[in-house]
DRENLUM-48095 format. One line per field, with one value per residue (C-alpha): residue number from 0; residue in one letter; x, y, z. Coordinates in steps of 0.5 Angstrom, whole numbers, plus 500, padded with zeros to 3 digits. Example, Ala and Ser with C-alpha at 12.3 -4.5 7.8 and 13.67 -1.06 7.14 Angstrom:
DRENLUM-48095
nr <- c(0:1) .
rest <- c(A:S) .
c1 <- c(525:527) .
c2 <- c(491:498) .
c3 <- c(516:514) .
END
This chain:
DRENLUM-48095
nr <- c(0:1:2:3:4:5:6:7:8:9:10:11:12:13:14:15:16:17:18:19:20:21:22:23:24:25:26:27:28:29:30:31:32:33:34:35:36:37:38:39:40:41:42:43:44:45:46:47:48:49:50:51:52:53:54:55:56:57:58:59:60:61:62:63:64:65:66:67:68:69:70:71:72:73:74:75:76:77:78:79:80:81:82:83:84:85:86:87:88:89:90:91:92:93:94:95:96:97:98:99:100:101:102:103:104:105:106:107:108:109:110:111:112:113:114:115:116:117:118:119:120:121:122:123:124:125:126:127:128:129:130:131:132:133:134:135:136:137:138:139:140:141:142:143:144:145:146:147:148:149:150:151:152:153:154:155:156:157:158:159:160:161:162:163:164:165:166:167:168:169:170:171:172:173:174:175:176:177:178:179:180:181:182:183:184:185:186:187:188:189:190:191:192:193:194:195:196:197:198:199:200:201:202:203:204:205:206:207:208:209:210:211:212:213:214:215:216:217:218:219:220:221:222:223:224:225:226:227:228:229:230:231:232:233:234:235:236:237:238:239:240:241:242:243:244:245:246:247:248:249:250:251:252:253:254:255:256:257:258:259:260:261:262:263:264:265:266:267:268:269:270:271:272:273:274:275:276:277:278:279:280:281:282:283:284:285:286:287:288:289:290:291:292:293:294:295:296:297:298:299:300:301:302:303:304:305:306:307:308:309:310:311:312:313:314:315:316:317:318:319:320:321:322:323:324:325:326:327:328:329:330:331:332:333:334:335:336:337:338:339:340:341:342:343:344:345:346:347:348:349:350:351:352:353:354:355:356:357:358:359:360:361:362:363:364:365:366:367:368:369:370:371:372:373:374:375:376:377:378:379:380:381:382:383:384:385:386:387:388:389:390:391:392:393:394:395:396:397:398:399:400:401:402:403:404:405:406:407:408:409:410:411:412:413:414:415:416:417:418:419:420:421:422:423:424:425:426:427:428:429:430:431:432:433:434:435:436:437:438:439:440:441:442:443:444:445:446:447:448:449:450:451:452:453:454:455:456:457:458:459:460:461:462:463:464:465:466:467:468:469:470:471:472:473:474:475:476:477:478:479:480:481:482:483:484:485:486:487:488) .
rest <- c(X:X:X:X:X:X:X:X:X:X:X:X:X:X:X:X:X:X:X:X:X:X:X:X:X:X:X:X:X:X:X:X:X:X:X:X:X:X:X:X:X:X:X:X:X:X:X:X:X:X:X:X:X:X:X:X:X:X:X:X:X:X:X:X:X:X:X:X:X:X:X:X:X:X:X:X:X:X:X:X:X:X:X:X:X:X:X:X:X:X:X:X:X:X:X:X:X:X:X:X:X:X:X:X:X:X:X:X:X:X:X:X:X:X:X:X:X:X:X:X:X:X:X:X:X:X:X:X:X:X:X:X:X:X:X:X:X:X:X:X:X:X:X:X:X:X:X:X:X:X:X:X:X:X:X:X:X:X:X:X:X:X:X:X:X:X:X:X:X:X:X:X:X:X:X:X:X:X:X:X:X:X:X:X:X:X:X:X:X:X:X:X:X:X:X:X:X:X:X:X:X:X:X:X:X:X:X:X:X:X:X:X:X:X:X:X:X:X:X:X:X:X:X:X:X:X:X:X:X:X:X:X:X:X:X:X:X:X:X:X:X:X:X:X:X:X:X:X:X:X:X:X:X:X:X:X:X:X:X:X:X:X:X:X:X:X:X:X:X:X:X:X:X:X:X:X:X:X:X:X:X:X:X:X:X:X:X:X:X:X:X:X:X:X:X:X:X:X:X:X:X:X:X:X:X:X:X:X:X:X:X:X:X:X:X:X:X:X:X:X:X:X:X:X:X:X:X:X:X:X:X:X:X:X:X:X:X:X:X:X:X:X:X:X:X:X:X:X:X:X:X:X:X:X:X:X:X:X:X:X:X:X:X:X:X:X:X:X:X:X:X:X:X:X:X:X:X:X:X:X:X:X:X:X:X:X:X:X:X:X:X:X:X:X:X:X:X:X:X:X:X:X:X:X:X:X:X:X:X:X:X:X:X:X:X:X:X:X:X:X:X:X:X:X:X:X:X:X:X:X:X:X:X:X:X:X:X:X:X:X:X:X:X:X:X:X:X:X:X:X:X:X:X:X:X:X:X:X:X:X:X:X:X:X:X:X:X:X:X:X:X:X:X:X:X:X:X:X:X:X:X:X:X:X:X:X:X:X:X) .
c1 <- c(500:503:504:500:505:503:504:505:511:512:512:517:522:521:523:530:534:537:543:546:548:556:559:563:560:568:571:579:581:576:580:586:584:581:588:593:589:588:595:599:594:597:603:604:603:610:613:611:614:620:623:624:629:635:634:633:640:640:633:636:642:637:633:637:635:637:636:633:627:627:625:619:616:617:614:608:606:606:601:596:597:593:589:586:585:580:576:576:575:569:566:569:564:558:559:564:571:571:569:573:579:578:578:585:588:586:588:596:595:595:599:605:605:605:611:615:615:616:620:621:620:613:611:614:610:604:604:607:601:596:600:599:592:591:596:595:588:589:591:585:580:584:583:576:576:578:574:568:570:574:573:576:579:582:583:590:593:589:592:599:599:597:601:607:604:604:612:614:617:620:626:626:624:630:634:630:630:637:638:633:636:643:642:635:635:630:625:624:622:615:615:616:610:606:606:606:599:596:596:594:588:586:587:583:577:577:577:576:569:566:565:562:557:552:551:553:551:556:557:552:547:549:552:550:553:560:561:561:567:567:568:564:558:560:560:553:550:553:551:544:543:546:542:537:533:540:542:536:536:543:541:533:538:543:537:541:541:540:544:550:551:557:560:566:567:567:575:575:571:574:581:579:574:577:576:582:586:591:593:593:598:602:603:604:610:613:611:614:620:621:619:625:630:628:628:635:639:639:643:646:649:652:654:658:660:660:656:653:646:646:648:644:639:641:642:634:634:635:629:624:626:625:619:616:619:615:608:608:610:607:599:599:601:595:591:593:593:586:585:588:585:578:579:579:574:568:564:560:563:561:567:570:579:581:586:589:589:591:596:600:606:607:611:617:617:618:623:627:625:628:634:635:633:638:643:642:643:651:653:652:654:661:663:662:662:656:654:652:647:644:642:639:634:632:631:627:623:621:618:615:611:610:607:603:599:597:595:590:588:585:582:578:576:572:570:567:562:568:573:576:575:579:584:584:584:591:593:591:595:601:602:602:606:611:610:613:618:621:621:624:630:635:635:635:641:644:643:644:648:646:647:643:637:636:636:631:627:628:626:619:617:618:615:610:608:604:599:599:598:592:589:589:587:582:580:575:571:570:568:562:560:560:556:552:550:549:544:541:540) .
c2 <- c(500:507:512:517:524:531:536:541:537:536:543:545:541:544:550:552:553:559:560:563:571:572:576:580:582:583:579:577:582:588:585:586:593:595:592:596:602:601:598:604:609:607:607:615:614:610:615:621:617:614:619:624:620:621:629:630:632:636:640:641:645:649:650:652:646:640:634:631:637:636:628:631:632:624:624:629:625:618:621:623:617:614:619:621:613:613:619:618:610:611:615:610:605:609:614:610:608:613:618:618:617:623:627:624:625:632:634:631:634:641:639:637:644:648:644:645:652:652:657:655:649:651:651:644:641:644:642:635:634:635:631:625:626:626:619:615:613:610:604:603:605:599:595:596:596:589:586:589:584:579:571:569:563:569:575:572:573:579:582:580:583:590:590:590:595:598:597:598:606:602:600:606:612:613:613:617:622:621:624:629:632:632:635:638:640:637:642:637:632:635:637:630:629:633:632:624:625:629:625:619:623:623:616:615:618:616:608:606:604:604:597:599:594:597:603:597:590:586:591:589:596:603:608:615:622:622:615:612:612:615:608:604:610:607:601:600:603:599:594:596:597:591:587:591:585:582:588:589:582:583:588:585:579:584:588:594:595:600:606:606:611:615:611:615:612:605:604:605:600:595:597:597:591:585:581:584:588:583:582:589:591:585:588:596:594:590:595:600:597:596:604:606:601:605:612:611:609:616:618:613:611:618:618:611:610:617:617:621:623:618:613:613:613:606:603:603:599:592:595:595:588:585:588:586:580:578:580:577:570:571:572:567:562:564:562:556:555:557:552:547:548:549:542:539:543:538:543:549:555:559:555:555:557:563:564:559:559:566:567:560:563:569:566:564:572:574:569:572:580:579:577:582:587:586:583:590:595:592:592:599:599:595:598:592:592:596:591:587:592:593:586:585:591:586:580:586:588:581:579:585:586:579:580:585:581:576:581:585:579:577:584:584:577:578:586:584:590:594:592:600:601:595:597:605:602:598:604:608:603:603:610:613:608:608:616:614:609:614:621:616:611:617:621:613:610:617:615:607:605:603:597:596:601:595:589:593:594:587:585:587:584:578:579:582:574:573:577:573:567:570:572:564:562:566:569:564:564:573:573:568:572:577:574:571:578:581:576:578:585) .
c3 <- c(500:497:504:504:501:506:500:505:507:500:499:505:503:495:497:498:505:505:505:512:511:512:517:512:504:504:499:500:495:499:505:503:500:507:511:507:509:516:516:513:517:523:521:523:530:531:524:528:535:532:527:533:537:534:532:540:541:535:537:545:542:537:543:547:553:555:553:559:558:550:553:556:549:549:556:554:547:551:555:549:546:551:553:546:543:549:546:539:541:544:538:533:537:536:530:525:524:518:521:526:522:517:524:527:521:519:527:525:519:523:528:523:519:526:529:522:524:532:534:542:546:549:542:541:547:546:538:540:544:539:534:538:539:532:530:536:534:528:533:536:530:526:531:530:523:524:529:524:518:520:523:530:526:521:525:528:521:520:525:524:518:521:526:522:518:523:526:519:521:527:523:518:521:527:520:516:523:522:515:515:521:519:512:512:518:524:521:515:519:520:514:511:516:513:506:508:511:507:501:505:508:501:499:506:504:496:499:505:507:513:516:524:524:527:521:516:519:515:510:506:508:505:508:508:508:510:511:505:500:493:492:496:492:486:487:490:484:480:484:483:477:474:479:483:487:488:492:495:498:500:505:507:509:515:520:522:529:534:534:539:544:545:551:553:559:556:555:562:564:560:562:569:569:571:565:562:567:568:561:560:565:563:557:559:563:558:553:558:558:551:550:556:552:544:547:552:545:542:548:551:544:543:549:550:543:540:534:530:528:522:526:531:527:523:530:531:524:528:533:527:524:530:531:523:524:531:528:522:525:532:526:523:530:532:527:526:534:535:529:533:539:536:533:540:543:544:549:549:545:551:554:548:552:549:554:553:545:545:551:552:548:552:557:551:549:555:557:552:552:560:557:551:556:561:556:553:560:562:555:553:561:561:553:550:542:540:536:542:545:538:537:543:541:536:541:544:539:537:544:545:539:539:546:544:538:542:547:541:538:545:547:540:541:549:546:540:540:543:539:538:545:548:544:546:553:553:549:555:560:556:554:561:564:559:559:566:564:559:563:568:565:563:570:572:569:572:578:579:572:566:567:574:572:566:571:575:569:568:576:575:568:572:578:573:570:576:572:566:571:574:567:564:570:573:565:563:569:570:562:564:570:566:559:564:568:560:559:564:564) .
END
């Protein structure tokens, strides 16, 4: 006897099933597009950091002050690198990285043409200030900007490759500082500056589309106003054109969502929640004394070794690479970690250890930061031949950096809605401690030695491993209090 057939059911299974919607409409190329970007946008925060250093006995004599006062200039722009991430974070979050971008680099723009024409030294505080306020951002929006269209399984690399974007001026800048002001003169190095970002900011606002998704969803919903690019314009009336029911589909398929609010105390929520504060002030230690290291050199150099403004300058090359070299390995291991440990997870994803995905190597880098650091303290201390200390920076640079995108990669993983806002509160954390740290590690060495002011340092980066301790172990638990107490509210 033939069974009875249901032509609803028939009907049902008929119909096709929708096909699940992407987190992101950007396809690699786009992604490449967007990278490259944001990668060389924060390239300016370390170019307008990096190729100061060697030109600071050079701009003291020109100005008449010591060189201890020109390194509050240092210890000032550190300060707004990590104040005014949490400001321009906050309304990335809510109003558009876009938007946010065009802001940050009109402001550099202006500070760069002032600080080419400073004449005093209260000039130059006042306008190394503001240029900080401008550059330092763009960190913390890239960051946003890859928490907006990439995947934790692809994030990793992602973020590897930023990350040497943006320490690509690590390597060059110093040499180029060098250069610029031992022939041109050190006013040159703002105007480079300034030519520089001027001619990316209009790159910038020609090709880079807005992603926050909470104005774009996956970035299948048009932007308006200032948000959309030229580029992204045209290619959305292509689109529709060609195939308008298409293009409709794509955007009934993502809902828009409610309209973020500007949330100015946010960063500082995140940086003093306990959901990431251990890990955050594990790196600004680590940071901190990364940072004592590359702005002692200039002087230390000059003074133990004699050199001149060129060669100080190629003395940070070694610094750069091993920064370079730190990102784009430490990226892609953590793809494929993840992958790997994904692969074994049988559980919940809620329980998914991101912890121990994300941070397990962070021993191994900073075994060898405390190595290459003290290593580097009673070379220059004991006269060893230079090339000694030199090589160190590069271990230094390597670890640190290595340290720093594991730690960025982790913090836009547990924020995912605050990705921009995470970032600009480790970059909170970090500035003003290494503000500190730079301010103090002349007048230090001074004192104490080179030699000992650097075993110092190192004493407390190891004493300091128990806050990576406590966030592996305590982390998974505080994440889900607070996922729970998300869900409930």
């Amino acid at each position: 006897m033939a069974e009875d057939k249901n032509p609803d059911t028939e009907a049902a299974a008929a119909q096709p099933v929708p096909s699940p919607v992407p987190y992101s409409i950007f396809t690699r190329a786009q992604k490449a597009l967007i990278v490259t970007i944001i990668s060389v946008a924060a390239t300016f925060t370390a170019f307008a950091s990096n190729i100061y250093f060697p030109a600071i006995p050079t701009i003291a004599r020109d100005l008449s002050v010591t060189p201890e006062l020109l390194n509050l200039t240092v210890t000032s722009y550190m300060i707004f690198q990590g104040l005014s991430p949490t400001i321009w974070g906050a309304i990335a979050d809510a109003r558009g990285r876009r938007f946010a971008f065009i802001c940050t680099f009109l402001v550099f723009l202006g500070a760069c043409i002032g600080l080419a024409e400073s004449r005093h030294y209260y000039q130059l505080l006042i306008l190394r200030c503001l240029q900080s306020s401008g550059s330092a951002s763009t960190v913390a929006l890239g960051a946003g900007v890859l928490g907006d269209i990439t995947t934790r399984e692809e994030r990793g690399g992602y973020m590897g490759i930023f990350q040497a974007g943006l320490l690509v001026p690590l390597a060059f800048a110093p040499v180029l500082g060098g250069v610029f002001a031992g022939t041109l003169g050190w006013r040159a190095i703002f105007w480079f500056l300034t030519i520089y970002s001027g001619v990316f900011l209009v790159l910038l606002i020609l090709f880079l589309p807005e992603t926050l998704r909470s104005l774009v969803g996956n970035g299948s919903l048009p932007a308006k106003g200032l948000a959309e690019s030229p580029m992204a314009y045209m290619q959305r009336r292509r689109q529709e054109k060609l195939a308008p029911e298409a293009a409709q589909a794509q955007q009934e398929s993502t809902a828009p969502t409610k309209k973020a609010r500007i949330d100015f105390l946010g960063p500082l929520r995140i940086l003093f929640g306990k959901q990431a504060i251990c890990i955050i002030l594990f790196l600004s230690i680590y940071y901190t004394v990364w940072q004592m290291t590359v702005a002692a050199m200039s002087t230390l150099f000059e003074q133990t070794y004699y050199l001149t403004q060129i060669q100080t300058g190629l003395t940070y090359i070694a610094n750069g690479v091993g920064c370079i070299l730190g990102t784009l390995t430490t990226g892609k291991f953590l793809d494929l970690e993840y992958r790997r440990i994904k692969a074994k997870h049988t559980g919940p994803a809620n329980d998914f250890p991101i912890e121990y995905a994300r941070l397990r190597t962070m021993w191994f880098w900073a075994a060898m930061q405390c190595a290459s650091v003290i290593a580097f303290g009673w070379t220059i201390d004991k006269h060893v031949h230079i090339s000694v200390p030199i090589i160190s920076t590069f271990f230094t640079g390597w670890a640190e950096i290595a340290i720093q995108a594991a730690t960025s990669t982790f913090l836009v993983d547990i924020f995912p809605k605050q990705s921009a806002s995470a970032t600009a509160a480790l970059n909170l954390s970090r500035c003003l401690m290494g503000a500190g740290g730079t301010a103090a590690i002349i007048p230090l060495a001074n004192a104490i030695s080179v030699g000992w002011s650097f075993t110092l340092c190192t004493a407390v980066m190891i004493f300091s491993l128990l806050l990576l301790g406590m966030q592996m172990r305590y982390g998974p638990r505080w994440r889900a209090a607070r996922d729970n107490k998300e869900s409930e509210g």
